[in-house]
C-alpha positions as CSV (number, residue, x, y, z in Angstrom):
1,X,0.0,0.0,0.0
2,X,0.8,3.2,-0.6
3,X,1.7,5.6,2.4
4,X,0.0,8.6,3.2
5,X,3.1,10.9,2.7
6,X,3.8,9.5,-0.9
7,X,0.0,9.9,-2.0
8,X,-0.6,13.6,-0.6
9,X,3.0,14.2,-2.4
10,X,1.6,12.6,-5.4
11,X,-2.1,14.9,-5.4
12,X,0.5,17.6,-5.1
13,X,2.5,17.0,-8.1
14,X,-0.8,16.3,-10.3
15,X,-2.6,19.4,-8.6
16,X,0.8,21.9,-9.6
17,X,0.8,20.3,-12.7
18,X,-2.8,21.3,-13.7
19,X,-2.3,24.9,-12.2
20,X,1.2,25.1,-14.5
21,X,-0.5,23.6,-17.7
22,X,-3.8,25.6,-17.2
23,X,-2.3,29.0,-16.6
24,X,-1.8,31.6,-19.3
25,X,1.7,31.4,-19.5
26,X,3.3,28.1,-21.1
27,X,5.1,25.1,-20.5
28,X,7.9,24.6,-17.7
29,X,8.4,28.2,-17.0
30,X,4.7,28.4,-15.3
31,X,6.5,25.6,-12.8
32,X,7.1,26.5,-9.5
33,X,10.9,26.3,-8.4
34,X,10.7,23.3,-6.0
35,X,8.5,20.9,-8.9
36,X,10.7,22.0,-11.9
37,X,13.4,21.1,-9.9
38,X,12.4,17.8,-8.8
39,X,11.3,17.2,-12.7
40,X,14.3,18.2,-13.9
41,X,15.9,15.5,-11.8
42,X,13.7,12.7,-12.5
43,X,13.2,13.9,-16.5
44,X,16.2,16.1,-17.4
45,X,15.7,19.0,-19.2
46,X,12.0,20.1,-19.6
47,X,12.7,23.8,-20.6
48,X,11.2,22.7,-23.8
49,X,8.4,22.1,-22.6
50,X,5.0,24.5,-23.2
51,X,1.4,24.6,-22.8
52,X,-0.8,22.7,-25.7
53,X,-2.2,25.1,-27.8
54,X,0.3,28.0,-27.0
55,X,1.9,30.4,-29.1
56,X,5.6,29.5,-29.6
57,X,8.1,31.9,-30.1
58,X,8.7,33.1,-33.9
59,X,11.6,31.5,-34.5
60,X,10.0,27.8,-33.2
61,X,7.2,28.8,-35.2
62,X,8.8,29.2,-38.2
63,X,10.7,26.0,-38.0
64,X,7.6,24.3,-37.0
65,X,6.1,25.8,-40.1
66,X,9.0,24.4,-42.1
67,X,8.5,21.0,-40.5
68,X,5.2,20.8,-41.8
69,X,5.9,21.9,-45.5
70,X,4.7,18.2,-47.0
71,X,1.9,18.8,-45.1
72,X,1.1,22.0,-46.6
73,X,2.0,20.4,-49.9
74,X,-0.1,17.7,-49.9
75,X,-2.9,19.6,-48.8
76,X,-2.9,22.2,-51.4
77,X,-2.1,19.6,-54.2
78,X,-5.4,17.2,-53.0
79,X,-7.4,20.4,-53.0
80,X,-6.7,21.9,-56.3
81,X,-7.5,18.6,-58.4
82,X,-10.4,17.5,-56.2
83,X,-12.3,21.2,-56.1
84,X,-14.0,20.2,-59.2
85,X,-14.1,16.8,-58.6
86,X,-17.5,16.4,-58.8
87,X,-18.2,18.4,-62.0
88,X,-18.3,16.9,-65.3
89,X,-16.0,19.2,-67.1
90,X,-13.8,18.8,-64.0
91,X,-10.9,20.9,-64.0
92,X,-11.5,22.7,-66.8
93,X,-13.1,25.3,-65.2
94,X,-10.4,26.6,-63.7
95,X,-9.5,27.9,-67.4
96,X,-13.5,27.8,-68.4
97,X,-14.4,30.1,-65.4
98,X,-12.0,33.0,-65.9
99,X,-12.8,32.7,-69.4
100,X,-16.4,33.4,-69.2
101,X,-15.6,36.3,-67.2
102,X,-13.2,38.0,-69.8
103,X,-15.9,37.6,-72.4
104,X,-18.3,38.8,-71.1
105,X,-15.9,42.2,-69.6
106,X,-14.9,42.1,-73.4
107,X,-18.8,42.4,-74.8
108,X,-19.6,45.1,-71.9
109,X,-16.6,47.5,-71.9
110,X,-15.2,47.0,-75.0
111,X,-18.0,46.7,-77.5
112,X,-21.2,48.3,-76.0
113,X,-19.2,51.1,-74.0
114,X,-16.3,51.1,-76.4
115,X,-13.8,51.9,-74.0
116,X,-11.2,49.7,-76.2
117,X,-11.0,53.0,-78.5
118,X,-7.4,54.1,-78.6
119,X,-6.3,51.0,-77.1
120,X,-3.9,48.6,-79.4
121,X,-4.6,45.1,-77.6
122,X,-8.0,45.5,-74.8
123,X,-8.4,41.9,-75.5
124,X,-4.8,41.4,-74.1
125,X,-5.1,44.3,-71.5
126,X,-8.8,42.0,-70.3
127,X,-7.3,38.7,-70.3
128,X,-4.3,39.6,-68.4
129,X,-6.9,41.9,-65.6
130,X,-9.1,39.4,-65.2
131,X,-6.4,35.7,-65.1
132,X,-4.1,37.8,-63.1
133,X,-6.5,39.2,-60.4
134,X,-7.8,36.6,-59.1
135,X,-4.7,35.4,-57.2
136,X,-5.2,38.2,-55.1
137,X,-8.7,38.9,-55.2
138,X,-9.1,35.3,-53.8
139,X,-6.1,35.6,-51.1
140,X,-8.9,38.2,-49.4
141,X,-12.0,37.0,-50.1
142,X,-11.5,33.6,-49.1
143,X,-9.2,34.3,-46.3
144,X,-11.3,36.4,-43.8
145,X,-13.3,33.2,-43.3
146,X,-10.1,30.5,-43.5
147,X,-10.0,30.4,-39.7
148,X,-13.6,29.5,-39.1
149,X,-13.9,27.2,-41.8
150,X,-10.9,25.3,-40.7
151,X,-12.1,25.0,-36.8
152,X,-12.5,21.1,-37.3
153,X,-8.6,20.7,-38.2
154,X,-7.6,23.5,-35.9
155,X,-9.5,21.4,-32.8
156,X,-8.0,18.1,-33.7
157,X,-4.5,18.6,-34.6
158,X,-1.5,21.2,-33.0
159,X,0.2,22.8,-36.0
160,X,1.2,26.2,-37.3
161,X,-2.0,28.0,-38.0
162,X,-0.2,30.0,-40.9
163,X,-0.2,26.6,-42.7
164,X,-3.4,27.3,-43.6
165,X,-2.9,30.0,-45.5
166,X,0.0,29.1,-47.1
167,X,-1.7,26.4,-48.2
168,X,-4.6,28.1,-49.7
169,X,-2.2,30.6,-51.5
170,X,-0.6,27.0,-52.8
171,X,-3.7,25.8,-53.8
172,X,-4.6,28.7,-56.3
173,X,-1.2,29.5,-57.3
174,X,-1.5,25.2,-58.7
175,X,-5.4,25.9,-59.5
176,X,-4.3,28.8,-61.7
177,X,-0.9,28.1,-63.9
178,X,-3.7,26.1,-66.4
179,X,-5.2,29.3,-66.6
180,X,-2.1,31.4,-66.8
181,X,-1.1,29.0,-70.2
182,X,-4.1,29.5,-71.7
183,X,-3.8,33.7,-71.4
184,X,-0.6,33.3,-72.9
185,X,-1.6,31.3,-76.0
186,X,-4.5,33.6,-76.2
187,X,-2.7,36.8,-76.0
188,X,-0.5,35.1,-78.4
189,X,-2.9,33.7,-81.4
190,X,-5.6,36.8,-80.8
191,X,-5.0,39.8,-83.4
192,X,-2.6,42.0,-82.5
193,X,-1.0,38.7,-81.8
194,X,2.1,39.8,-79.0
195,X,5.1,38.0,-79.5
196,X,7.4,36.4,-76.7
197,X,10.5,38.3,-76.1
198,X,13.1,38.8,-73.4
199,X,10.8,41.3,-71.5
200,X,8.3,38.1,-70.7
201,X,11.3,36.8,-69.0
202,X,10.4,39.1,-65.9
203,X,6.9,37.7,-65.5
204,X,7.9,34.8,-62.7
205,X,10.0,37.2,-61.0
206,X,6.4,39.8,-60.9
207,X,4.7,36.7,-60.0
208,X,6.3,35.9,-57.0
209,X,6.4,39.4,-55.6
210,X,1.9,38.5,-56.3
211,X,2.5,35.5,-54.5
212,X,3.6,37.2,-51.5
213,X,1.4,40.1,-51.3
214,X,-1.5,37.5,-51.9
215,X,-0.2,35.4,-48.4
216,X,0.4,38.5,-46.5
217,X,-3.1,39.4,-47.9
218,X,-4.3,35.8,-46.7
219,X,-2.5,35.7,-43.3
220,X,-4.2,39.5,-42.5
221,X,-7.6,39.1,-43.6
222,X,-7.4,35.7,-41.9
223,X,-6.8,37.3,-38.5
224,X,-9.5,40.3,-39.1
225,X,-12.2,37.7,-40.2
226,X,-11.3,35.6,-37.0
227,X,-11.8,39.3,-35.3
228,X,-14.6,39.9,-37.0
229,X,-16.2,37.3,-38.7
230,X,-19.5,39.4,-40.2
231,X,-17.2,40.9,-42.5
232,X,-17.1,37.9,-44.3
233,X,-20.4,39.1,-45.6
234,X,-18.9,42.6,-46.9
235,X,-16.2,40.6,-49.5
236,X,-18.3,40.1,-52.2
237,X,-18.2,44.1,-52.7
238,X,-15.1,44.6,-51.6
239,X,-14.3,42.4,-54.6
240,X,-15.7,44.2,-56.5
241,X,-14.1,47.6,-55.4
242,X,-11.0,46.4,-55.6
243,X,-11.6,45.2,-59.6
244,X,-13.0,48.2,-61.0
245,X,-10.1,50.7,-58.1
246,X,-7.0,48.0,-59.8
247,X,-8.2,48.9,-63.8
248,X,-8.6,44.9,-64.0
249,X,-11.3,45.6,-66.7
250,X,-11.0,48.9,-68.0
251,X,-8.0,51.6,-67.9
252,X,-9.3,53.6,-65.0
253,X,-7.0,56.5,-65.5
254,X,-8.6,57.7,-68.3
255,X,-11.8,58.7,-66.1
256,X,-9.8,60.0,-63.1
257,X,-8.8,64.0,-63.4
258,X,-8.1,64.4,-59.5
259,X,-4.3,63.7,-59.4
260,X,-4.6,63.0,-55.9
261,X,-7.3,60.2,-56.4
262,X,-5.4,59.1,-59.6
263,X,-2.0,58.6,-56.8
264,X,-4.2,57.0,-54.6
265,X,-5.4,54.5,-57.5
266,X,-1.9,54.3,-58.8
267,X,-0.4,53.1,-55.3
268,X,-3.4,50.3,-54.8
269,X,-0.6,47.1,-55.3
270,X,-2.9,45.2,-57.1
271,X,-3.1,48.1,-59.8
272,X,1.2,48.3,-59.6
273,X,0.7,44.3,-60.2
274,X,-1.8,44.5,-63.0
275,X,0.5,47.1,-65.1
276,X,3.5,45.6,-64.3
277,X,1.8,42.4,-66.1
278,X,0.7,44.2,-69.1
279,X,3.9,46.4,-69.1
280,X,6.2,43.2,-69.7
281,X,3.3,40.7,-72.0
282,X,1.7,43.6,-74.3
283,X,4.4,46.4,-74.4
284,X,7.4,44.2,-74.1
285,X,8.8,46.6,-71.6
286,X,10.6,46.8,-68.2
287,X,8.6,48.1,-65.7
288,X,9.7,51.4,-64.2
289,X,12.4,50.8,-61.2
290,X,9.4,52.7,-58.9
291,X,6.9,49.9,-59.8
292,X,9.5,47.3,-58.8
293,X,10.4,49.4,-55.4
294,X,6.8,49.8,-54.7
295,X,5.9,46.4,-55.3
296,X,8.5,45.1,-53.3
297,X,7.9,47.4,-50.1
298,X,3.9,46.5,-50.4
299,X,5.0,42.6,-50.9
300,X,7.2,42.7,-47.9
301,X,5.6,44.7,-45.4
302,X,2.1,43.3,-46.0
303,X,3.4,39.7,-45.7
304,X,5.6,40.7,-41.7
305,X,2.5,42.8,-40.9
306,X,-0.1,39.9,-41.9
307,X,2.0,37.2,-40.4
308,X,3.0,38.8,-37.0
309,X,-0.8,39.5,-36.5
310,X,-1.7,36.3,-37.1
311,X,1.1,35.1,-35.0
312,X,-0.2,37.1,-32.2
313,X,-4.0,35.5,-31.7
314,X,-2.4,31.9,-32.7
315,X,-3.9,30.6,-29.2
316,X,-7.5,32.3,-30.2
317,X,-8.3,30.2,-33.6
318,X,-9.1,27.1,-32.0
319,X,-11.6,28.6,-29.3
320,X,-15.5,28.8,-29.2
C-alpha cells in the first residue's frame, strides 16, 4: 500500500501540474521552483516544454512551419484537383471560369461602352486583368473566413495556424498556372498577336512578388475575419471595389482628373501588379524601377505585418 506521505506528495505534483498547464503562461516556466526542480531531476531538461495550444516563439514557429511543408504540400495539391471533382468538365473550369468572365468584360466594356478605342490590344489588357487578379482577389475574399472554416482541423491537430494560408495561397497559385497558359496562347494567337520576347522573362519574377502580397493578404484578412467574422459578408463588394479601383477591366486612368485620387489608385498594389503584367506581356517593356520598389515594399511589409498578427492571436483560432 501506498503511504500517506507519498499519496498527498503525489495529489501535489498532479494538482501543480494542472495549475502550470492551465495557466496563461506556457510550458515549464509556469512551474514552481521546487516541482521544476524535482522534474528536472527525474526527466532532465524540460525547458522545452509548453502549454498545448500556446503560441511559440517566432523563430519555433517558423521551424515548426517548415517541419510541416509536405503537409502543406499535400494539402494544397489534393485540393486543387479535387475542387472540381465532382463536375463533369472537371478541372477545366479553372481555365472555363476566368474565361467566361473576360468575355463577357470584353462584350460590356469594350464593345457596347467602347472603352477599347485608342487601345492597341484590350483583349490582351482584359485577359491579363481578369487571369491575373484573381490570385489576389481570392487571397482576401476567401481568407477572412479560413480560420472558421478550418475549426475542425484547428480542434483536432496542433500545428502552425499560418499553414493554412499558405496552403490556400498553394492551392490557387496550382489551381491557376492552367489558366495562366491559356492567357498566354490567347494573348499570343488573338489579333494584335504579341510576340514572346526577353521582356516576358520578368513575369515569374512579378509573379512571385503577387504570391507574396497574396499570403500576406491571406494571413491579414485571416486574422481580421477571425476578429470579426461578419465581415465575411462585406467581400463580395469589396471584390468588386477592388476590380474596378485596380483597372482589372478597364484603364481607370482615363476617367480619373483628381491627381490626388489618380496617386491614390496608382499606389493600390494590385493596380502596380496588374500594369506591371501588361507592361512586360503587351508592351514588351521593363517596368519602371518605382513599380518594382513599390511592389517590393507593399509585398514585404504586407506579408511581416499579416504574419506577426496572425502570430499574435495563434492561441484564439481554435476557441468557441
Amino acid at each position: 500500500m501506498t503511504a500517506p506521505s507519498q499519496r498527498s506528495g503525489s495529489q501535489g505534483l498532479r494538482t501543480q501540474w494542472r495549475r502550470a498547464w492551465s495557466a496563461r503562461r506556457s510550458g515549464a516556466d509556469a512551474l514552481s521552483p521546487a516541482l521544476r526542480l524535482r522534474l528536472e531531476r527525474e526527466f532532465g531538461d524540460i525547458s522545452y516544454l509548453r502549454r498545448v495550444g500556446t503560441r511559440p516563439p517566432l523563430r519555433e514557429y517558423f521551424t515548426e512551419l517548415w517541419d510541416r511543408r509536405h503537409f502543406v504540400w499535400a494539402g494544397a495539391r489534393g485540393e486543387a484537383v479535387t475542387r472540381y471533382s465532382n463536375e463533369r468538365l472537371g478541372v477545366a473550369w479553372y481555365v472555363l471560369r476566368p474565361l467566361l468572365d473576360a468575355a463577357f468584360y470584353w462584350v460590356i466594356f469594350g464593345i457596347v461602352l467602347q472603352l477599347s478605342r485608342g487601345m492597341e490590344n484590350f483583349i490582351a489588357f482584359i485577359l491579363i486583368g481578369v487571369f491575373m487578379f484573381q490570385l489576389s482577389s481570392r487571397a482576401i475574399t476567401s481568407g477572412v473566413s479560413l480560420i472558421r472554416s478550418s475549426k475542425a482541423m484547428i480542434r483536432a491537430f496542433a500545428f502552425p495556424r499560418a499553414a493554412l494560408a499558405v496552403s490556400m495561397i498553394l492551392r490557387d497559385f496550382l489551381s491557376s498556372l492552367p489558366a495562366i497558359a491559356v492567357m498566354f496562347v490567347m494573348i499570343m494567337a488573338i489579333p494584335p498577336h504579341e510576340a514572346p520576347n526577353v521582356a516576358w522573362s520578368l513575369f515569374p519574377i512579378v509573379l512571385v512578388l503577387q504570391l507574396a502580397l497574396s499570403l500576406g493578404f491571406a494571413l491579414f484578412f485571416g486574422w481580421l475575419g477571425a476578429l470579426m467574422p461578419d465581415l465575411a459578408q462585406a467581400m463580395s463588394f469589396v471584390s468588386r471595389l477592388l476590380m474596378y479601383a485596380s483597372a482589372v477591366i478597364f484603364p481607370i486612368e482615363r476617367f480619373l482628373d483628381d491627381p490626388a485620387v489618380l496617386a491614390i489608385v496608382q499606389a493600390n498594389p494590385i493596380y502596380i501588379v496588374l500594369d506591371m503584367y501588361r507592361s512586360v506581356l503587351i508592351s514588351g517593356a521593363v517596368p519602371p524601377a518605382e513599380q518594382w520598389i513599390s511592389l517590393s515594399i507593399w509585398s514585404l511589409a504586407t506579408l511581416a505585418v499579416g504574419f506577426i498578427l496572425f502570430w499574435r492571436d495563434e492561441e484564439r483560432y481554435g476557441r468557441e
